[in-house]
C-alpha positions as CSV (number, residue, x, y, z in Angstrom):
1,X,3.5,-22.0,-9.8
2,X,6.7,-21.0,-7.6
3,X,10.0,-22.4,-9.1
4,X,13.2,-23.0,-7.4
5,X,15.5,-20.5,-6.0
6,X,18.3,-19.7,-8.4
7,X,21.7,-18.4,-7.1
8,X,24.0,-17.0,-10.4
9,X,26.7,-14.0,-10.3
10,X,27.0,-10.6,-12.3
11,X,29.7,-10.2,-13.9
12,X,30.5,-6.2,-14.8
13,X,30.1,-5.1,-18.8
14,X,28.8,-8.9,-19.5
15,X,25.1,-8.7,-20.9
16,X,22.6,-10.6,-18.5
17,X,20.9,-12.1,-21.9
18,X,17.2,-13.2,-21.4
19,X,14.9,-12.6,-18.4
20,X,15.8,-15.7,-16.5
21,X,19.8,-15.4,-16.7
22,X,19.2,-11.3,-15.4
23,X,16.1,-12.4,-12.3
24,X,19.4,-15.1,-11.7
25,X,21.9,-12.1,-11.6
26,X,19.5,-9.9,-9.3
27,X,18.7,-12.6,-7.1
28,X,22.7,-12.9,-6.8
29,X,23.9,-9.8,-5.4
30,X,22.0,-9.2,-2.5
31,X,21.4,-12.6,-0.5
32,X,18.2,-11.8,0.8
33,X,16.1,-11.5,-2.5
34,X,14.0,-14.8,-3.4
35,X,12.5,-15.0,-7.2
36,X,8.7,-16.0,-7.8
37,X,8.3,-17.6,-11.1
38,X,5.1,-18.4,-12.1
39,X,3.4,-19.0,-15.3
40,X,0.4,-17.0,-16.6
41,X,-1.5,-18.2,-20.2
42,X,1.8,-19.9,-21.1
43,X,4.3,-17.2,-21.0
44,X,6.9,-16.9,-18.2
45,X,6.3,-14.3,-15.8
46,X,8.8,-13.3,-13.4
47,X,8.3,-11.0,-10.1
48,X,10.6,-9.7,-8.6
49,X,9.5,-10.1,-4.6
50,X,10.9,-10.2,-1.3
51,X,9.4,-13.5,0.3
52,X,12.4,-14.2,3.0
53,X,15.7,-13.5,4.2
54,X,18.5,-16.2,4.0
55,X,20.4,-16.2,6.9
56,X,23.6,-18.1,7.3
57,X,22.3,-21.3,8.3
58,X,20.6,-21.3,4.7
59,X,17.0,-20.7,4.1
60,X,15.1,-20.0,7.6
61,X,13.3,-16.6,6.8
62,X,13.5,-13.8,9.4
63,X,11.3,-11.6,11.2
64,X,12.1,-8.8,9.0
65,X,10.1,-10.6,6.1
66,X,7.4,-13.3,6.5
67,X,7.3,-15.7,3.7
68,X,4.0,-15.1,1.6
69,X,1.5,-18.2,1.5
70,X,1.8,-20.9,-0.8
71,X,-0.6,-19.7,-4.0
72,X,-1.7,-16.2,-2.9
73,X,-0.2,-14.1,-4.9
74,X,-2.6,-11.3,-6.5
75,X,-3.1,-12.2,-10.4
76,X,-1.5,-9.1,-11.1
77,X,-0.1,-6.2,-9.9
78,X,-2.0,-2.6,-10.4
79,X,-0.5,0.4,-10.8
80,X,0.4,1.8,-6.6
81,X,-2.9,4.9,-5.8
82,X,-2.6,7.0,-2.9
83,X,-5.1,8.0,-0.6
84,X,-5.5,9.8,2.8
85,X,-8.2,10.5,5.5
86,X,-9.3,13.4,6.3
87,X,-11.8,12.6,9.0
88,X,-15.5,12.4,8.9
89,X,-16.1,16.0,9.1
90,X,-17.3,17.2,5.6
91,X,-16.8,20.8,6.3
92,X,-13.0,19.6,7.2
93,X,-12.7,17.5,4.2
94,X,-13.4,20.6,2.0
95,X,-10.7,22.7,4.0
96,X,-8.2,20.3,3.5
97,X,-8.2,19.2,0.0
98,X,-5.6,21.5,-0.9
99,X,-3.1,20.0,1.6
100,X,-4.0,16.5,0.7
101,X,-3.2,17.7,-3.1
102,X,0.2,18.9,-2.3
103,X,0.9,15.8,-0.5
104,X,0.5,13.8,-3.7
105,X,-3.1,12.3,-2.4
106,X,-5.3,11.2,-5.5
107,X,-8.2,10.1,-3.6
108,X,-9.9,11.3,-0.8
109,X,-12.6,9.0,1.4
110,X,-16.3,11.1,2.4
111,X,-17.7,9.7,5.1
112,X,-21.5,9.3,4.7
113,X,-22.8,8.9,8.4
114,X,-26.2,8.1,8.3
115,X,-26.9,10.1,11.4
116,X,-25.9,13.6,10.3
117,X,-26.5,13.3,6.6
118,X,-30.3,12.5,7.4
119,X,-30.5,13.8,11.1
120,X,-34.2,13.3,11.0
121,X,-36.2,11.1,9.2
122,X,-37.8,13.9,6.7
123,X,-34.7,15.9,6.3
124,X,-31.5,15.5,4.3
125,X,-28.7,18.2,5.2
126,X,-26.8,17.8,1.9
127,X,-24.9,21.3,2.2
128,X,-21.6,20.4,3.4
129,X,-21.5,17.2,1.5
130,X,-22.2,18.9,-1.5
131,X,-19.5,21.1,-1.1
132,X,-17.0,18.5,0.3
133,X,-17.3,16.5,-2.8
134,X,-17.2,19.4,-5.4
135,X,-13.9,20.8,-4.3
136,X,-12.5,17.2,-3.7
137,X,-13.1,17.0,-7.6
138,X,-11.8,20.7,-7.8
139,X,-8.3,19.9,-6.9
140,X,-8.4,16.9,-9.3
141,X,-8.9,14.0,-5.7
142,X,-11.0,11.1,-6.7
143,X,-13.7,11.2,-3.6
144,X,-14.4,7.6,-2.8
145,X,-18.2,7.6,-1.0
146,X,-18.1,5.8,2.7
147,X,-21.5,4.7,4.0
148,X,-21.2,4.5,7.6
149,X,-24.2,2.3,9.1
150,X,-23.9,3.6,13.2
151,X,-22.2,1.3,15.1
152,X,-24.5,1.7,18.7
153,X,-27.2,0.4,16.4
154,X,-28.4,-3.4,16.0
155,X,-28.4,-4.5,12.2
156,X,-31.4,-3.2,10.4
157,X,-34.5,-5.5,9.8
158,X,-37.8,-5.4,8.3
159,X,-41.0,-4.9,9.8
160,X,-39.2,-3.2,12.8
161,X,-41.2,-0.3,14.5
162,X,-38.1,2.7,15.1
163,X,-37.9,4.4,18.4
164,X,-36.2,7.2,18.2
165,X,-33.9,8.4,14.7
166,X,-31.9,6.7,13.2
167,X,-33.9,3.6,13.8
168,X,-32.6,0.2,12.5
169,X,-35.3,-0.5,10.2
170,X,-34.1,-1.8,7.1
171,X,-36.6,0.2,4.6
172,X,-35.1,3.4,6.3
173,X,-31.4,2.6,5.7
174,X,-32.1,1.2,2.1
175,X,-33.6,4.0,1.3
176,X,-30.8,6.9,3.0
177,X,-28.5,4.6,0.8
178,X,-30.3,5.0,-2.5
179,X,-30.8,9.3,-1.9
180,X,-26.8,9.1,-0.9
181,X,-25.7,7.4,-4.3
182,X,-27.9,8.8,-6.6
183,X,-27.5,12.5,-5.8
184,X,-23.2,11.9,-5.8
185,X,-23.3,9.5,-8.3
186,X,-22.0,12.1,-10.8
187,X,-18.3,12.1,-8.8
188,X,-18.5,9.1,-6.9
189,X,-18.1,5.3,-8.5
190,X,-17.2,3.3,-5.9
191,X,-18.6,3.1,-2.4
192,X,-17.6,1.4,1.0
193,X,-20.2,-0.5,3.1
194,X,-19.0,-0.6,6.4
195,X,-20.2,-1.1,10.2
196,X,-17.4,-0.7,12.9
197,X,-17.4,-3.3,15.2
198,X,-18.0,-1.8,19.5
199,X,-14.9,-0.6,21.3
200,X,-16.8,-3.1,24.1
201,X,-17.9,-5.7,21.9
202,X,-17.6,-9.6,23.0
203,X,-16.0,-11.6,20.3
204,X,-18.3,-14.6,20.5
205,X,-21.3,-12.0,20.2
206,X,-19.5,-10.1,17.2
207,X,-18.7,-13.4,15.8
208,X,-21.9,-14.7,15.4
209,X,-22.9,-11.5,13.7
210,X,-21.3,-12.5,10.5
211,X,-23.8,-14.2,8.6
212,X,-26.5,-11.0,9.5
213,X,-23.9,-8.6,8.1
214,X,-23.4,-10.6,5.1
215,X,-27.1,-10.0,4.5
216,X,-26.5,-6.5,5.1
217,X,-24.0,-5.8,2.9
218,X,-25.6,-7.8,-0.3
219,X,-29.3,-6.3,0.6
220,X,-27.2,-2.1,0.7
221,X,-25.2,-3.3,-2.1
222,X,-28.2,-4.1,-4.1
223,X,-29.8,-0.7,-3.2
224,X,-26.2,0.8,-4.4
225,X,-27.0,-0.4,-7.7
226,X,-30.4,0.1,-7.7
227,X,-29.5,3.7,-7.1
228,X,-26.1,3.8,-9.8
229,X,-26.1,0.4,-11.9
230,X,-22.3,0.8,-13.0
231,X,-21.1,1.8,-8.9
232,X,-18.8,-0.7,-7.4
233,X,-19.4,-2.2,-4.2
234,X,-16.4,-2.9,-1.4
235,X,-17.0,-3.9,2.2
236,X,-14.6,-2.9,5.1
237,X,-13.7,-5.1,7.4
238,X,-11.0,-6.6,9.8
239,X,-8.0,-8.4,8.3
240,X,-7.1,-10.2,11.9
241,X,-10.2,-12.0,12.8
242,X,-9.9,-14.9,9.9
243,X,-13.0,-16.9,11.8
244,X,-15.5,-13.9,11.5
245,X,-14.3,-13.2,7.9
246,X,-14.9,-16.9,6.5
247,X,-18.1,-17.1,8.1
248,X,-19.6,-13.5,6.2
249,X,-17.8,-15.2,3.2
250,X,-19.2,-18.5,3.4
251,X,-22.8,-16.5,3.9
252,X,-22.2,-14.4,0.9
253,X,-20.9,-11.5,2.6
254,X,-18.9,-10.9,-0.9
255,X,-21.8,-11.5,-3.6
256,X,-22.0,-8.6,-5.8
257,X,-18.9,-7.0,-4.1
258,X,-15.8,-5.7,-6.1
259,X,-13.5,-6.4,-3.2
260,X,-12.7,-6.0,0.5
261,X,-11.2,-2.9,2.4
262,X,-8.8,-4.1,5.3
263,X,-7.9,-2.6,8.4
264,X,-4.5,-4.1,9.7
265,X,-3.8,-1.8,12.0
266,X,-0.9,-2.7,14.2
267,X,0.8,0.2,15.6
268,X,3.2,0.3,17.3
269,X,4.7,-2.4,15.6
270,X,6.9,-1.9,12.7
271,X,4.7,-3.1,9.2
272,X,7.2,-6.2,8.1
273,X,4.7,-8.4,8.2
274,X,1.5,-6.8,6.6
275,X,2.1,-8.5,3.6
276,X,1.4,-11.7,5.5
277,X,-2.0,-10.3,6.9
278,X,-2.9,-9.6,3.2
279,X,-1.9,-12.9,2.0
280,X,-3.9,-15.0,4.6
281,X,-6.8,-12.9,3.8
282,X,-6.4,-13.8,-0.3
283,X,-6.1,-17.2,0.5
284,X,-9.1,-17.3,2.7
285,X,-10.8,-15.7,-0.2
286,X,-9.5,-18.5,-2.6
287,X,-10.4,-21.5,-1.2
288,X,-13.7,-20.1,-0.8
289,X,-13.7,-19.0,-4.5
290,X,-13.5,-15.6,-4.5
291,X,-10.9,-13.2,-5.8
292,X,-11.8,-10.0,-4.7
293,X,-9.6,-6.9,-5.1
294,X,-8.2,-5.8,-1.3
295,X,-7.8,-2.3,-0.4
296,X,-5.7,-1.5,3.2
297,X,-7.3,1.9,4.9
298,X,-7.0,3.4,8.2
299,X,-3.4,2.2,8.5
300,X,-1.0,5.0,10.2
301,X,1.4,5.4,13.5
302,X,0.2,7.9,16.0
303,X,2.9,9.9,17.8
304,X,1.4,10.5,20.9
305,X,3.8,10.3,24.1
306,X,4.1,7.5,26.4
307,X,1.1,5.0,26.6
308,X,-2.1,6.7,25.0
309,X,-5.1,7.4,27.6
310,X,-7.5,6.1,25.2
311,X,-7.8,2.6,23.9
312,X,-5.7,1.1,22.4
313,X,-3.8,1.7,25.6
314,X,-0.5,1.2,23.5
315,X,2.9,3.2,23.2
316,X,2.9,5.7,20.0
317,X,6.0,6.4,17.8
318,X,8.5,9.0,17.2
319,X,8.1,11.7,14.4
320,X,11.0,10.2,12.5
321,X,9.5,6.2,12.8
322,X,5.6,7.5,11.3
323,X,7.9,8.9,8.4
324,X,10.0,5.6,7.7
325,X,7.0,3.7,8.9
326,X,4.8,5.8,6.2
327,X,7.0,4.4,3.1
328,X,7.5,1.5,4.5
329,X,3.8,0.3,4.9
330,X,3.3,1.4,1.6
331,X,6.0,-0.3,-0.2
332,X,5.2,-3.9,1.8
333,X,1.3,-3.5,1.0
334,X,2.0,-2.8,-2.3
335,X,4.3,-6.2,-2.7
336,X,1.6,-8.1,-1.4
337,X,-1.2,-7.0,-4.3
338,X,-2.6,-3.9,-2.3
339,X,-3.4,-1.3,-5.0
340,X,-5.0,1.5,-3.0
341,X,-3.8,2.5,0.3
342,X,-5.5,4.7,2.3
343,X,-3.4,6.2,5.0
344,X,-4.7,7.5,8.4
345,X,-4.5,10.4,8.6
346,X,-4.0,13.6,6.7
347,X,-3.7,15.9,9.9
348,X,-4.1,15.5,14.1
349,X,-8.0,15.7,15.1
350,X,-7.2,16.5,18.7
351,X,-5.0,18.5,20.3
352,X,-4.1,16.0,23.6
353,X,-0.5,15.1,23.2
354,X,-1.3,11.7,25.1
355,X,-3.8,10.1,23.0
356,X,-3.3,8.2,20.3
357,X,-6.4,9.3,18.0
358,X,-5.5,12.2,18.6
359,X,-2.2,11.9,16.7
360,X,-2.2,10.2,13.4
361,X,-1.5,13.1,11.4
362,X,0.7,14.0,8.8
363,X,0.4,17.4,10.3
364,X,0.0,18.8,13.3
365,X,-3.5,20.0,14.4
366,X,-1.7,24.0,14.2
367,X,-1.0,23.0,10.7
368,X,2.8,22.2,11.1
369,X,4.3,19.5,9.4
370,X,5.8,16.3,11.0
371,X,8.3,14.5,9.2
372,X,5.6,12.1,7.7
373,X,4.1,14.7,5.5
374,X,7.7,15.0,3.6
375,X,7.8,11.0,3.0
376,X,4.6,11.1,1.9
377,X,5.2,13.4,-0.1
378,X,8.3,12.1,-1.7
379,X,6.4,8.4,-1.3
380,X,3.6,9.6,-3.8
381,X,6.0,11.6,-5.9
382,X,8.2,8.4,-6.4
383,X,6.1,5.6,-6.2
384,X,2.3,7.1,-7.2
385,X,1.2,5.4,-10.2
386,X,4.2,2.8,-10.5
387,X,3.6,-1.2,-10.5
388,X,5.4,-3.3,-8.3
389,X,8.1,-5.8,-9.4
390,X,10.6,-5.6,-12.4
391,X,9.2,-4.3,-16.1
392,X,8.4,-6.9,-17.8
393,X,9.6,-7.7,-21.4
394,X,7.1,-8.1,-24.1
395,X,8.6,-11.3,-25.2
396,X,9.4,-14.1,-22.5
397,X,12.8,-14.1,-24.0
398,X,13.5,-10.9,-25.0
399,X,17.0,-8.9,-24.0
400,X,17.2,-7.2,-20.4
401,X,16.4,-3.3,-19.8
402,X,19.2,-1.8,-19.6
403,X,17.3,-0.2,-15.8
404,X,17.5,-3.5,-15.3
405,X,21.0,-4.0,-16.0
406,X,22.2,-1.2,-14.0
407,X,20.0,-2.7,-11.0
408,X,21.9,-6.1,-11.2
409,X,25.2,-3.6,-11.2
410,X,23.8,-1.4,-8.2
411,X,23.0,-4.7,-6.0
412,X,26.5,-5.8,-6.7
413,X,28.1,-2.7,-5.4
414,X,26.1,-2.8,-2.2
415,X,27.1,-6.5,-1.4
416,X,30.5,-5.7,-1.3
417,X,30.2,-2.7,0.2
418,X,28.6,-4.2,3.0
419,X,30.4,-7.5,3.5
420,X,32.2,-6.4,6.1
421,X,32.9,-8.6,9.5
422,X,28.7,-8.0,9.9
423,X,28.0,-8.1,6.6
424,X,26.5,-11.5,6.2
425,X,24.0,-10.2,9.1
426,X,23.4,-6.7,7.4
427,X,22.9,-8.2,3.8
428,X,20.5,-10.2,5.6
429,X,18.3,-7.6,6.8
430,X,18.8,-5.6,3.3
431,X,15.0,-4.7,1.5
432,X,15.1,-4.0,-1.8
433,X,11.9,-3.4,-3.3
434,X,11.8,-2.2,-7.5
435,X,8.5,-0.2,-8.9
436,X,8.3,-0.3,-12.9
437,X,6.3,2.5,-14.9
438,X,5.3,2.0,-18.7
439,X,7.8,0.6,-21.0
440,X,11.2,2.7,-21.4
441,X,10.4,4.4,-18.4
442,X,12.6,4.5,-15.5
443,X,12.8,1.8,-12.8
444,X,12.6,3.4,-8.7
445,X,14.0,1.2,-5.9
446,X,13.5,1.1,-2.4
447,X,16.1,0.1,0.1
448,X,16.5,0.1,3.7
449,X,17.9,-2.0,5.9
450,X,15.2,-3.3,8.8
451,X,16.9,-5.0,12.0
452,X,15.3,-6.1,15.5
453,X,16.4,-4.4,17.2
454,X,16.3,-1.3,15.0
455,X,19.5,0.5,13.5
456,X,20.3,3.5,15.5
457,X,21.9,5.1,11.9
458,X,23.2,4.3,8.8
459,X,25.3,1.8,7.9
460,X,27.2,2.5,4.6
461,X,27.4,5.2,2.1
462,X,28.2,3.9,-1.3
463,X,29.2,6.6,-4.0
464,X,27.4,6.1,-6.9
465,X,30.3,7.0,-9.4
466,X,31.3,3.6,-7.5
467,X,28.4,1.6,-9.2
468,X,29.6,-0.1,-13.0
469,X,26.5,0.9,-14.3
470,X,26.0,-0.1,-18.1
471,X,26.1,2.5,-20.7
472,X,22.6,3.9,-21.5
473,X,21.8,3.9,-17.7
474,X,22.1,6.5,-14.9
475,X,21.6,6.4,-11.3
476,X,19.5,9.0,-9.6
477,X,18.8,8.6,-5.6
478,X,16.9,10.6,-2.9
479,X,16.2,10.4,0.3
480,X,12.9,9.5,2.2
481,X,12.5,14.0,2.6
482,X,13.1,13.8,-1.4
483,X,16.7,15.6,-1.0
484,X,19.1,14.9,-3.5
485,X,22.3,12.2,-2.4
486,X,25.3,12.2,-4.2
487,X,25.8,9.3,-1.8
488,X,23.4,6.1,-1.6
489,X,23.3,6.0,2.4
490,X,22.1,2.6,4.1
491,X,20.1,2.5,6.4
492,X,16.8,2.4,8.6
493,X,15.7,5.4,6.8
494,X,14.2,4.1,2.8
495,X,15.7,5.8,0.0
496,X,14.8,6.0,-3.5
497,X,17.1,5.1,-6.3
498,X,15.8,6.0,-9.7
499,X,17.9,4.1,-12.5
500,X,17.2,6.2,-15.7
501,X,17.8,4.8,-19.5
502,X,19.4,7.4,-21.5
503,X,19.5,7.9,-24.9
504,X,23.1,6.6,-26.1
505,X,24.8,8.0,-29.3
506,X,26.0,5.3,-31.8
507,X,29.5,6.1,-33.3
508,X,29.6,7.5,-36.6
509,X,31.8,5.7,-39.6
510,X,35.4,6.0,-39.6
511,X,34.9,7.7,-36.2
512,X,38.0,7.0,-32.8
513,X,35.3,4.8,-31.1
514,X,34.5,2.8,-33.8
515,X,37.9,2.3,-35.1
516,X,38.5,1.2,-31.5
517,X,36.4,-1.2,-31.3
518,X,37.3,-2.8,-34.7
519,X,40.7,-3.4,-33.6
């Protein structure tokens, strides 16, 4: 249940008292924060989540952050994972697990294509996916297995004669799928079905498709677990084409599945608004009855040069936008429920500077890093392993953290150091997104500022010996590159703010300080 927006003021050195009063406080000091409350098994639960800006005029939400839809908020929120392609060459994946290691990565899709793990019907080449997976596990990557059913072929079917190999007989694929788990079943627990729909493909043909997938996925999902009874099952498909999805839902496209895998790819467009995707797809899900865990892969920026010679015919980015657009993506898929984020890709598979899938990468196909591989980086260094929204107390009613103090106190500082003659338009535009660890543990914010048109710079630098922070708290912040700032500087660019509670010494009997405060 949503309850009503709640306006209050923080007042410096004055406890917040209780979890509502400090969500009040927050909500205060930066104008374009809206509180969820909801209640879960009869204890208040609070998140802490950017739904809309308020403007001027009063509650109209901007462009820069869609509202979410009524009731579709994930039941909870799982720690943030980090994952990366690495293309669908297995003797590639094993030569670049080390990179993907260093980048903070903890799991790594294998892409099983049918085709060239079983090139002919009586032979299996298992070397290089043998070898893939074992040093994916070597430099401690979780490898998540990706069965890749060939997308020139029609849906497999019984009592099909083959011509030619592979042949879409449906004994033939089952039984690739069942050799496929059970020899990686030892470092692989969860699996991706997944078909890709034709470059070419007419929608109304694709379309009415759905139900037969839906049969394929529950008939190589069965085999799965035939094969490995404890795997889990998730099926990859499109987060835009709502029609095509509630048909393969309403055809039991999900039975037996632990979840979905989306691809919202939207490039070039900036990702405000990917929490929306996400949330129209968990609604869909709901009404029909299903709450499936979502996963987001295939999501990146390409920084190919004017308008890419392959399709999508579409503009790329600059080096500095894939590395705001990197954190970004990950902080708004995170907000909306999205717990494991696979991000395309980990370096350039071509070396054409005009086409886009040619230039996804992290790195350059020489091996040089862009400025993505540094937020990345920092991304999974700051964020990896952290829960979305505000810690939460073990008692509804319990006193604030003082992290959560000294956030209330950091928000205030910003407001007025932006309420300038633009300010109200600034503040407006202001994203401030918290990730909580275990209990006691520091609290990491994200801020930037995202405008249409973009910012050309920053905005404001606010000192953080400026910031009232309560004793028992410290402010850490960093960059997007992970540098040190003795300055918290506003802008497009996200930085990281790490409020840290420190241990604070009580004064001694018949000590200055406690004398002090007796009189």
């Amino acid at each position: 249940m949503r309850g009503k927006l709640v306006w209050a003021k923080a007042v410096p050195g004055k406890p917040l008292g209780g979890r509502l009063t400090r969500l009040k406080s927050v909500a205060a000091v930066i104008p374009s924060v809206v509180i969820l409350c909801f209640f879960i098994l009869g204890f208040t639960l609070f998140g802490f989540i950017l739904l809309g800006f308020v403007t001027v005029s009063g509650m109209a939400p901007s462009l820069a952050a869609p509202a979410l839809a009524q009731d579709t908020e994930p039941a909870e929120w799982r720690p943030l994972t980090l994952g990366l392609h690495t293309g669908p060459d297995p003797q590639r994946i094993a030569a670049y697990m080390p990179v993907a290691a260093a980048l903070g990565a903890a799991v790594v899709p294998v892409d099983f294509a049918w085709e060239r793990v079983q090139p002919a019907a009586d032979r299996f080449d298992w070397e290089d996916y043998d070898f893939a997976v074992r040093r994916t596990r070597t430099h401690g990557l979780t490898p998540i297995g990706v069965l890749l059913y060939p997308t020139a072929l029609p849906l497999p079917q019984a009592g099909v004669v083959g011509q030619g190999w592979p042949a879409p007989v449906r004994g033939e694929w089952l039984h690739f799928v069942e050799q496929v788990v059970s020899r990686y079943a030892w470092a692989v627990s969860d699996w991706i079905v997944v078909r890709d729909e034709p470059d070419d493909v007419d929608p109304l043909l694709w379309a009415s498709e759905a139900a037969d997938y839906a049969r394929f996925v529950r008939e190589t999902a069965a085999a799965i677990r035939r094969a490995q009874p404890g795997a889990r099952v998730r099926v990859a498909v499109s987060a835009v084409d709502l029609r095509w999805l509630e048909v393969f839902i309403r055809e039991g496209g999900l039975e037996g599945a632990a979840g979905l895998v989306l691809e919202v790819n939207r490039w070039p467009a900036p990702p405000e608004g990917l929490q929306v995707v996400v949330a129209d797809v968990r609604a869909l899900a709901q009404q029909l009855g299903y709450s499936p865990e979502l996963w987001v892969w295939r999501l990146g920026y390409p920084t190919h040069g004017g308008v890419s010679r392959t399709a999508p015919h579409r503009t790329g980015v600059t080096g500095v936008q894939q590395a705001q657009y990197v954190v970004r993506g990950h902080v708004w898929l995170a907000q909306a429920g999205v717990d494991l984020i696979l991000w395309h890709e980990l370096m350039d598979s071509g070396w054409e500077p005009d086409a886009a899938d040619s230039n996804f990468g992290l790195l350059r196909r020489d091996g040089r890093l862009k400025p993505a591989a540094d937020a990345y980086r920092t991304l999974s260094a700051e964020l990896g392993g952290r829960t979305y929204g505000l810690p939460q107390p073990s008692l509804p009613l319990e006193s604030d953290e003082v992290t959560v103090e000294a956030l209330a106190m950091l928000l205030a500082a910003l407001r007025d150091k932006l309420g300038g003659s633009n300010g109200q338009q600034l503040l407006s535009s202001v994203a401030v997104h918290p990730f909580a660890a275990a209990d006691g543990e520091s609290l990491v914010v994200v801020i930037w500022i995202a405008t249409n048109p973009p910012l050309d710079g920053p905005v404001a630098a606010l000192s953080l010996n400026d910031v009232a922070v309560p004793q028992g708290a410290r402010l850490v912040a960093r960059s997007w590159t992970g540098a040190p700032m003795e300055q918290l500087i506003v802008g497009p660019e996200p930085v990281y703010v790490e409020i840290v509670a420190v241990p604070v010494k009580k004064p001694q009997p018949g000590s200055p300080t406690l004398q002090v405060m007796m009189e």
